[in-house]
N, CA, C and O atoms as a DFTB+ gen file, in Angstrom:
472 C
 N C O
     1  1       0.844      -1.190       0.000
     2  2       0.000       0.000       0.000
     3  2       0.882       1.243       0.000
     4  3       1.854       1.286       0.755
     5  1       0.565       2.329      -0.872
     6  2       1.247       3.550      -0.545
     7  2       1.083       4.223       0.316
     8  3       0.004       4.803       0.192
     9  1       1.720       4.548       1.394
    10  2       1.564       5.099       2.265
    11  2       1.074       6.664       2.234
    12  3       0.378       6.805       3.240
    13  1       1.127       7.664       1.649
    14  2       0.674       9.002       1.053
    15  2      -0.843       8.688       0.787
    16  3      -1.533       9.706       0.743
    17  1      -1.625       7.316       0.569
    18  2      -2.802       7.054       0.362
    19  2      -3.862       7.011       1.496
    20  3      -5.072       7.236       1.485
    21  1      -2.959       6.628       2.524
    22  2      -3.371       6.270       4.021
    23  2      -3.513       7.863       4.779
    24  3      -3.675       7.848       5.999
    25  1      -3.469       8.885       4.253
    26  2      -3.670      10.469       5.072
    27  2      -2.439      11.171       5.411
    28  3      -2.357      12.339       5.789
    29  1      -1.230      10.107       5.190
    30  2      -0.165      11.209       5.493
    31  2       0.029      12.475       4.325
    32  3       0.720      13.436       4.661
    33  1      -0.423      12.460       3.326
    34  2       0.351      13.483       1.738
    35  2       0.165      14.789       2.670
    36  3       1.010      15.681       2.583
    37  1      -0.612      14.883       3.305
    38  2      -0.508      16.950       3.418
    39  2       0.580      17.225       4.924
    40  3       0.960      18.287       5.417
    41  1       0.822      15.932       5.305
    42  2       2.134      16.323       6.181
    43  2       3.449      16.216       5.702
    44  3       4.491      16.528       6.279
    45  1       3.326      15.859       4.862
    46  2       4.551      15.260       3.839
    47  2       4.778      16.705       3.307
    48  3       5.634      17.558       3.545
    49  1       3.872      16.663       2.634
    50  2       4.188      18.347       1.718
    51  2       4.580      19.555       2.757
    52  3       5.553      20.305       2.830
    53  1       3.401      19.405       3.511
    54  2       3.807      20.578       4.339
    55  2       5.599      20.667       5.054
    56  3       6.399      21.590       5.209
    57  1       5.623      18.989       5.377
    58  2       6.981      19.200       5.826
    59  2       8.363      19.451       5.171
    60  3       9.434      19.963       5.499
    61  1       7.601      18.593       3.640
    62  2       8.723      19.302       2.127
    63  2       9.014      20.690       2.496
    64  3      10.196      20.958       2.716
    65  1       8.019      21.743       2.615
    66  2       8.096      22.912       2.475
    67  2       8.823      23.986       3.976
    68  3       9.072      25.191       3.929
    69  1       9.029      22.947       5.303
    70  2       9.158      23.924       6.180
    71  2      10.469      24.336       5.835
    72  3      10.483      25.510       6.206
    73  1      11.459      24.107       5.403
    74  2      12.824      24.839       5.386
    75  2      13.467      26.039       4.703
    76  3      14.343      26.858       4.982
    77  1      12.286      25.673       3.237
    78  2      12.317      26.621       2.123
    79  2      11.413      26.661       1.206
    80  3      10.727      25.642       1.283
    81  1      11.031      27.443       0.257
    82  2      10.037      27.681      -0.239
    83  2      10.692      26.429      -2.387
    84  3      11.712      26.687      -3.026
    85  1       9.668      25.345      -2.758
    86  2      10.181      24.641      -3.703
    87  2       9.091      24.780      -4.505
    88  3       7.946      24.988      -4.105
    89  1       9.621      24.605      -6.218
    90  2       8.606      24.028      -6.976
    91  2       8.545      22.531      -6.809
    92  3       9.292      21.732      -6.244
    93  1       7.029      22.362      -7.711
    94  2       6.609      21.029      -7.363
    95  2       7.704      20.262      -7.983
    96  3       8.397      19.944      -7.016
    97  1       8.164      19.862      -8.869
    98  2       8.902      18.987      -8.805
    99  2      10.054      18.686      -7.733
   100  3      10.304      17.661      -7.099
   101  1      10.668      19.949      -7.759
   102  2      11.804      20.118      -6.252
   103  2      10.793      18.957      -5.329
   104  3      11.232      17.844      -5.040
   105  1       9.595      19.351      -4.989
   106  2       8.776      18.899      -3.807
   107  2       8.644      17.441      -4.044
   108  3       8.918      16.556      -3.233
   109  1       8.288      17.323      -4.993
   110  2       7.889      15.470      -5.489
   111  2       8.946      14.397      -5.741
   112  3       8.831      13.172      -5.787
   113  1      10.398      15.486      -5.947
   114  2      11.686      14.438      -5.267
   115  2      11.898      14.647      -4.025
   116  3      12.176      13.573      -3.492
   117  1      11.908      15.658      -3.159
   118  2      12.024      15.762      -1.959
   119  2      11.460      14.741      -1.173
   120  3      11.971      14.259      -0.162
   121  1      10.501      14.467      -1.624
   122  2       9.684      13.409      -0.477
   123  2       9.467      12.580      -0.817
   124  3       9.003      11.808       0.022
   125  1       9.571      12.169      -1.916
   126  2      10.438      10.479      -2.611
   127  2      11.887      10.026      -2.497
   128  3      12.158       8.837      -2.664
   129  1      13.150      11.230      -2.126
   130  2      13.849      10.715      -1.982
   131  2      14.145      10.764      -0.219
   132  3      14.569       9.781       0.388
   133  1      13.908      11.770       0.282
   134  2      13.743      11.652       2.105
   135  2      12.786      10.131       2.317
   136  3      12.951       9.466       3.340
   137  1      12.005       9.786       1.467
   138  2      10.950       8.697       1.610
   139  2      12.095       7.276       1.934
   140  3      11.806       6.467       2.816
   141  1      13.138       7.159       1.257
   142  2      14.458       6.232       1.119
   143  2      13.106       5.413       0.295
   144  3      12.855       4.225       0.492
   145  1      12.582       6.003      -0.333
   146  2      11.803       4.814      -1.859
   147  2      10.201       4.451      -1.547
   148  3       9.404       3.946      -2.338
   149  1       9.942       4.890      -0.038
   150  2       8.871       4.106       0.416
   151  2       7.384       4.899      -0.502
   152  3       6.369       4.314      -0.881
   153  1       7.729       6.377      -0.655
   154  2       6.564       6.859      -1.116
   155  2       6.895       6.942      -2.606
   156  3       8.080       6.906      -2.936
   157  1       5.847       7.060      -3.614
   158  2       5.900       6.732      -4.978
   159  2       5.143       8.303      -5.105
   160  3       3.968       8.084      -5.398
   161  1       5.353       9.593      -5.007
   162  2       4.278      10.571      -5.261
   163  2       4.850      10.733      -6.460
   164  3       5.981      10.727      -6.946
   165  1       3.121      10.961      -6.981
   166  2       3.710      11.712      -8.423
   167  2       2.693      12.540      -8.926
   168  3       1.535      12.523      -8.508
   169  1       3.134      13.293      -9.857
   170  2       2.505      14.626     -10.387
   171  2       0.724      14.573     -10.514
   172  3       0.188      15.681     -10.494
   173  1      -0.141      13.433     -10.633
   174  2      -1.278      13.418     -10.195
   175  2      -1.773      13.381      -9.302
   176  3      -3.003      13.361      -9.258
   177  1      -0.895      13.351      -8.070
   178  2      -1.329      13.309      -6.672
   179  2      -0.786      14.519      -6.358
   180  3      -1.624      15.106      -5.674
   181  1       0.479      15.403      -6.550
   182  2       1.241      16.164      -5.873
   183  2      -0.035      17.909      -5.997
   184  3      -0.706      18.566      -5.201
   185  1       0.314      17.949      -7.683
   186  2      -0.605      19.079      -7.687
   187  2      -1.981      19.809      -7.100
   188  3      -2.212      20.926      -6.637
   189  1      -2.925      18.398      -7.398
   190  2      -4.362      18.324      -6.919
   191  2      -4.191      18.765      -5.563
   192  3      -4.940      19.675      -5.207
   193  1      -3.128      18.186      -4.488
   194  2      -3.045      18.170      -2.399
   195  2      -2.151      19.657      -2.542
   196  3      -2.327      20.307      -1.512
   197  1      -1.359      20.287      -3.398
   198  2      -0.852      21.333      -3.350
   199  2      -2.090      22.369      -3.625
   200  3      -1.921      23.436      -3.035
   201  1      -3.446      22.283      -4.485
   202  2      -4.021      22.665      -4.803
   203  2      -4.942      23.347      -3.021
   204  3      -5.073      24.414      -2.421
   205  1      -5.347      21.906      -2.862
   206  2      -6.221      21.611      -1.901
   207  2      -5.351      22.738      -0.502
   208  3      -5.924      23.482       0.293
   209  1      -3.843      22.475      -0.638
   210  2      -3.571      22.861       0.471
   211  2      -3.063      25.018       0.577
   212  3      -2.797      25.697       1.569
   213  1      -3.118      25.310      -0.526
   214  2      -3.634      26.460      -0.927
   215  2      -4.835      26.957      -1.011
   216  3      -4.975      28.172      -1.147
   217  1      -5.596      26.357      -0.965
   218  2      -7.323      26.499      -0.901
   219  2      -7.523      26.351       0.810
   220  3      -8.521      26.953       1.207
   221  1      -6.998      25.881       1.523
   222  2      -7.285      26.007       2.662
   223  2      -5.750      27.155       3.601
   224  3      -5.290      27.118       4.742
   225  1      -5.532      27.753       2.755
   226  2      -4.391      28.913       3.169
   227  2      -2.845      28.366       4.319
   228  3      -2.197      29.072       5.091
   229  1      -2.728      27.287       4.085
   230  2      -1.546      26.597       4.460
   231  2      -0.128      26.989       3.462
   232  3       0.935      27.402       3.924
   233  1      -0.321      26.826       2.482
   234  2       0.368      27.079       1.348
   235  2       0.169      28.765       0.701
   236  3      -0.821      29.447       0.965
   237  1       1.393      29.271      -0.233
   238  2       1.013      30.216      -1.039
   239  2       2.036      29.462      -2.101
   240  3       2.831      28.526      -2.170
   241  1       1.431      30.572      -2.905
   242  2       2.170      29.923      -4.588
   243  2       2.318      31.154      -4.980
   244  3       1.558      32.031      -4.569
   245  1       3.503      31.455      -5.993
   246  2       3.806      32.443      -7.019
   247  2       4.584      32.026      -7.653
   248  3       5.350      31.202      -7.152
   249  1       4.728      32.397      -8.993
   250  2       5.376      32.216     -10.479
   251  2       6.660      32.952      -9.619
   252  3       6.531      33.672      -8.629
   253  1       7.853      32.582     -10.248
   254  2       9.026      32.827     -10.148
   255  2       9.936      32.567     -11.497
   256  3       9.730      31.585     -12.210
   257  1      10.908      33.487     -11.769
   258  2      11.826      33.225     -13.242
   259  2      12.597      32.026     -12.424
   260  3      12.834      31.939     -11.219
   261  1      12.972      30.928     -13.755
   262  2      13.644      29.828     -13.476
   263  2      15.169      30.133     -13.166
   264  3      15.889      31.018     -13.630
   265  1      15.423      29.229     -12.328
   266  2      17.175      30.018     -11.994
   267  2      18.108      29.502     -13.117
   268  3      19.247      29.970     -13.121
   269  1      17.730      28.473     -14.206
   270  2      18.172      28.155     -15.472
   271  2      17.573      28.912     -16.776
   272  3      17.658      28.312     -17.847
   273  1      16.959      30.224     -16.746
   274  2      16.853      30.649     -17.995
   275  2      15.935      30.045     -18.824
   276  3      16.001      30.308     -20.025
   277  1      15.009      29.214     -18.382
   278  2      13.639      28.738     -18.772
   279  2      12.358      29.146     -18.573
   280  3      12.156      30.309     -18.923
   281  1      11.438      28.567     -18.128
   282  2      10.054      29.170     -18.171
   283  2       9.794      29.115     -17.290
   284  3      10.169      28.146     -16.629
   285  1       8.811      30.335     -16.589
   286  2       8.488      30.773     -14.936
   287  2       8.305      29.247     -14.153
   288  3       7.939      28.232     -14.746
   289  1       8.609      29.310     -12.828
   290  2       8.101      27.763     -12.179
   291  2       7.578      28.216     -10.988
   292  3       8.219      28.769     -10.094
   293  1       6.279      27.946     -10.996
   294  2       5.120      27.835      -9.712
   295  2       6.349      27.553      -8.239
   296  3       7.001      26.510      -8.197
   297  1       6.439      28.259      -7.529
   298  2       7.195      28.201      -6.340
   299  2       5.796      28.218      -5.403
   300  3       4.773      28.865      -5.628
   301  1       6.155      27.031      -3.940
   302  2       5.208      26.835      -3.187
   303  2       5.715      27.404      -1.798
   304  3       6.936      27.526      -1.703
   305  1       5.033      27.727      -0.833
   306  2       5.875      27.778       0.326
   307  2       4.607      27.893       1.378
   308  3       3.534      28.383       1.025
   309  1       4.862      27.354       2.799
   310  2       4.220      27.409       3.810
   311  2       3.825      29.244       4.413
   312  3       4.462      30.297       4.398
   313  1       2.888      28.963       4.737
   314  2       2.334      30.063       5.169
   315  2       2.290      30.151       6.648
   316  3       2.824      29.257       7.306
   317  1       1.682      31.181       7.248
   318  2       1.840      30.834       9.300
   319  2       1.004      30.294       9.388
   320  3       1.100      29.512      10.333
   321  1      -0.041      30.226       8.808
   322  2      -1.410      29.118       9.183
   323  2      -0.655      27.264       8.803
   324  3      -0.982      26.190       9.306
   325  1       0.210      27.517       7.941
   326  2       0.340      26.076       7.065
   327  2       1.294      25.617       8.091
   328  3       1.430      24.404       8.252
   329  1       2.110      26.628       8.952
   330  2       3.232      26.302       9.807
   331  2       2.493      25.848      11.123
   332  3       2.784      24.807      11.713
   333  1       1.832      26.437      11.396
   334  2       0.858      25.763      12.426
   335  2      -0.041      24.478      12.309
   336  3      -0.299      23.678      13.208
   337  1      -0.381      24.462      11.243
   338  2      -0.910      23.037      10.890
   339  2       0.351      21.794      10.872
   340  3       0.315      20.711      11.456
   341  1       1.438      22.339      10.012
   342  2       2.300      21.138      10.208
   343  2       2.402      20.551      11.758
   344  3       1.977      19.475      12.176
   345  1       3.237      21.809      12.617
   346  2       3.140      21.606      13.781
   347  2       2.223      20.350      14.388
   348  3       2.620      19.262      14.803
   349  1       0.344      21.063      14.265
   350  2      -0.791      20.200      15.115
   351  2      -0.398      18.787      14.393
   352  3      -0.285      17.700      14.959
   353  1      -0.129      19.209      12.309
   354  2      -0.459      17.495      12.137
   355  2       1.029      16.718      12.823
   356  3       0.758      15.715      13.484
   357  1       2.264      17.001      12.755
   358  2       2.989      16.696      13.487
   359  2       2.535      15.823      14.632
   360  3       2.708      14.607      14.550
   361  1       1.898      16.424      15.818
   362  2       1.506      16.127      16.772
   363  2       0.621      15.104      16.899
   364  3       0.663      14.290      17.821
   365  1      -0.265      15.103      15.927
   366  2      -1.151      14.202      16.168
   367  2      -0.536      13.214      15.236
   368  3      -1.439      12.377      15.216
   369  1       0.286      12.803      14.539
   370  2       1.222      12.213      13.588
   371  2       1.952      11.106      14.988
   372  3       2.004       9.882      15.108
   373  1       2.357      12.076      15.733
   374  2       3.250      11.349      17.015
   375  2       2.448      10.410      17.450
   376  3       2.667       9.222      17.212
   377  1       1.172      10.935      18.309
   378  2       0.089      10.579      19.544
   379  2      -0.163       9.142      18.308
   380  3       0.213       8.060      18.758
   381  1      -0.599       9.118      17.234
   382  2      -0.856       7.804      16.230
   383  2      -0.050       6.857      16.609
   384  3      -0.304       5.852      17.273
   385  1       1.261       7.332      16.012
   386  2       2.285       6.716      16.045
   387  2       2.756       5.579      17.580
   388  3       3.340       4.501      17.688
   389  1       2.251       6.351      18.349
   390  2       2.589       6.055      20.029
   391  2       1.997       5.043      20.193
   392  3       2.509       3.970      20.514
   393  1       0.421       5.332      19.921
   394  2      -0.866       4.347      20.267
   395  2      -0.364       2.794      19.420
   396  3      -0.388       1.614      19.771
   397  1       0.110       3.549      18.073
   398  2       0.040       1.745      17.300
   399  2       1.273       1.221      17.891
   400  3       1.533       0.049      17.618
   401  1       2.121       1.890      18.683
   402  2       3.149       0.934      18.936
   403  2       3.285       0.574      19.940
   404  3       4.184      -0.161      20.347
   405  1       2.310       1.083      20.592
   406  2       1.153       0.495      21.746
   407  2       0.939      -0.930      21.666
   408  3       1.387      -1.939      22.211
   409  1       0.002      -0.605      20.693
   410  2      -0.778      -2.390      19.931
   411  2       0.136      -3.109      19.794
   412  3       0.150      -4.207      20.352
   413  1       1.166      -2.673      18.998
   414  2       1.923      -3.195      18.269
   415  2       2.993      -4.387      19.320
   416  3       3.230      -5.570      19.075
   417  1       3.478      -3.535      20.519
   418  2       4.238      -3.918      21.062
   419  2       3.339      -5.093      22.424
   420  3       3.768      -6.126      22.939
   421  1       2.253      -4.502      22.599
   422  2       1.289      -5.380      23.544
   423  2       1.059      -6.844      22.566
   424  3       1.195      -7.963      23.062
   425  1       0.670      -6.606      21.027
   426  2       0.631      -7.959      20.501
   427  2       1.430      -8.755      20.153
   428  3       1.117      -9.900      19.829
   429  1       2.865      -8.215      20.150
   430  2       3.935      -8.900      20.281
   431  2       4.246      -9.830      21.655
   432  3       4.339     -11.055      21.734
   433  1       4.395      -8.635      22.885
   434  2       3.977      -9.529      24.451
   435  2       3.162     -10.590      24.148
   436  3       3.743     -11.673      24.216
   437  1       1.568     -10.649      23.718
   438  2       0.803     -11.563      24.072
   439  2       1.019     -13.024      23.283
   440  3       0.768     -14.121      23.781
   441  1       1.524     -12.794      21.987
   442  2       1.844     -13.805      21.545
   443  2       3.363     -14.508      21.817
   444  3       3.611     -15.683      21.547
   445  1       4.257     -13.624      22.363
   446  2       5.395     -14.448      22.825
   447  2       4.804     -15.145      24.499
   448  3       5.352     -16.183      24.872
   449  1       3.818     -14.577      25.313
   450  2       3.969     -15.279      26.479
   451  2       2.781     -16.686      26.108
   452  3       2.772     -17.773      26.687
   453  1       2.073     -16.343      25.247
   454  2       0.799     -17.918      24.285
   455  2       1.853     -18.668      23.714
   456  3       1.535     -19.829      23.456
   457  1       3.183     -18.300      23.402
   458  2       4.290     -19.312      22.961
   459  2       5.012     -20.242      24.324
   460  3       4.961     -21.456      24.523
   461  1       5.544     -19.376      24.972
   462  2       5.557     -19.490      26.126
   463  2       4.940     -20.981      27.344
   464  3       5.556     -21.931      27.827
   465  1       3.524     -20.547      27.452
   466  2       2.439     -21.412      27.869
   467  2       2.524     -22.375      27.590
   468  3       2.504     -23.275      28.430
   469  1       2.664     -22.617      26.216
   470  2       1.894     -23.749      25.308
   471  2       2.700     -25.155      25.209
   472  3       2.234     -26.089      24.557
């Protein structure tokens, strides 16, 4: 399963973006290659959640001249609302994270001490 499918893509992006302001492509290797391979994003998913995440004022966008002498490139960058959202999703990113390894680690216990028993 891709993981970007499961609700993480707008923490992903957002977190592409906290250091510096990228075009989308910059952004769609950024977090395929920080991914070490695990996420597969690509330009039908990236634009549409960049879209979405400008529509809800996390993001801004402006045309910028290419630093190679080519054609303007859509530059994205976090906004203070978008910086605050990373932050909360951050957070609640953790508290997830905690709980399943919660489960995770309790269903490991229960089946090594049913080995155990038996």
């Amino acid at each position: 399963m891709n993981p970007l499918k499961s609700g993480t893509l707008d923490l992903a992006l957002l977190a592409a973006l906290q250091d510096r302001p990228r075009y989308g492509l910059d952004i769609l290797r950024h977090v395929n290659d920080r991914s070490g391979g695990l996420f597969d994003l690509r330009e039908g998913s990236l634009y549409p959640a960049l879209h979405r995440l400008v529509k809800a004022g996390w993001v801004e966008s402006d045309w910028q001249p290419s630093d190679r002498g080519g054609a303007p490139r859509k530059v994205y960058q976090l906004t203070s609302d978008g910086r605050e959202a990373l932050h909360a999703k951050r957070q609640e990113w953790q508290t997830l994270r905690g709980a399943l390894d919660a489960l995770l680690c309790r269903a490991l216990l229960t089946r090594a001490l049913s080995r155990r028993s038996a």
